[in-house]
Short mmCIF file of the C-alpha atoms (twelve columns), coordinates in Angstrom:
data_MODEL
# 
_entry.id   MODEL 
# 
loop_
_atom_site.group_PDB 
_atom_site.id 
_atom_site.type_symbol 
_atom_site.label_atom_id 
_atom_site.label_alt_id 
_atom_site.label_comp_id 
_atom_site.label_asym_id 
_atom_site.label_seq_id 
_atom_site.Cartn_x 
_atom_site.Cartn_y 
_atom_site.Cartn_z 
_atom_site.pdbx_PDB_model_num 
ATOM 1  C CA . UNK A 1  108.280 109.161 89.350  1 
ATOM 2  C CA . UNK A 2  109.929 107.793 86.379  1 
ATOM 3  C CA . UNK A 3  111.479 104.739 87.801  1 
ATOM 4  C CA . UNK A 4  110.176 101.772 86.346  1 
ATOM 5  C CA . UNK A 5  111.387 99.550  89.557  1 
ATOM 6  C CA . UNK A 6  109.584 101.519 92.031  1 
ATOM 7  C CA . UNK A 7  106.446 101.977 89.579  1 
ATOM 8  C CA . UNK A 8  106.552 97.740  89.679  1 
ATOM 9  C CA . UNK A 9  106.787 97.633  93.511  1 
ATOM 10 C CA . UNK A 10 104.122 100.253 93.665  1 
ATOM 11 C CA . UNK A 11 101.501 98.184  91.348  1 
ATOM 12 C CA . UNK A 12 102.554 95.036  92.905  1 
ATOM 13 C CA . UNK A 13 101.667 96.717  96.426  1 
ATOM 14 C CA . UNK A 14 98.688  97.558  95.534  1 
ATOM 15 C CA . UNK A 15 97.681  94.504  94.366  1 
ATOM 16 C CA . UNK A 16 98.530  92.705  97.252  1 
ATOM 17 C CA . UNK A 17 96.424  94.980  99.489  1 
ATOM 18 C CA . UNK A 18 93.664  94.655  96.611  1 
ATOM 19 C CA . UNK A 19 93.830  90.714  97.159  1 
ATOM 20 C CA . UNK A 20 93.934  90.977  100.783 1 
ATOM 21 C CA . UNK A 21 90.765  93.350  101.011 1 
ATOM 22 C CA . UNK A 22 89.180  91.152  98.488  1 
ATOM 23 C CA . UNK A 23 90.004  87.803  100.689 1 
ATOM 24 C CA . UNK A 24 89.675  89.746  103.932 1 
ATOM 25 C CA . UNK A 25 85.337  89.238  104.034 1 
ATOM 26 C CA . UNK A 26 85.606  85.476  102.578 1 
ATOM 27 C CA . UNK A 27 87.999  85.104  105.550 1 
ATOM 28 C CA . UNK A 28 85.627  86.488  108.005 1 
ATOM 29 C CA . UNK A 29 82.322  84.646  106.400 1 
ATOM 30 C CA . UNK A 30 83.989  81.287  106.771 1 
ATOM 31 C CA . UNK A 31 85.324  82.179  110.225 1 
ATOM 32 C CA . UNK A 32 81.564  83.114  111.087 1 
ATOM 33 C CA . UNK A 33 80.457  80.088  109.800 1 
ATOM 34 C CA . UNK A 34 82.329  77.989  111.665 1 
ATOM 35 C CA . UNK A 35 81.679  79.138  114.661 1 
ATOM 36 C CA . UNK A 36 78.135  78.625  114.175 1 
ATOM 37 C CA . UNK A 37 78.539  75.451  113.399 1 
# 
């Protein structure tokens, strides 16, 4: 636990997943919308 490398790649992880989850419903809404279209 006191490794500042793998406390970086463990933040940066997360925040990739938090991005993705965050993008992940936009994604879907737009792909909804155009298939209504």
């Amino acid at each position: 636990m006191g490794n500042p490398a793998s406390y970086y790649s463990t933040v940066l992880l997360l925040l990739v997943i938090f991005s993705l989850a965050l993008s992940y419903p936009q994604a879907k809404k737009y792909e909804v919308k155009f298939l209504s279209i």
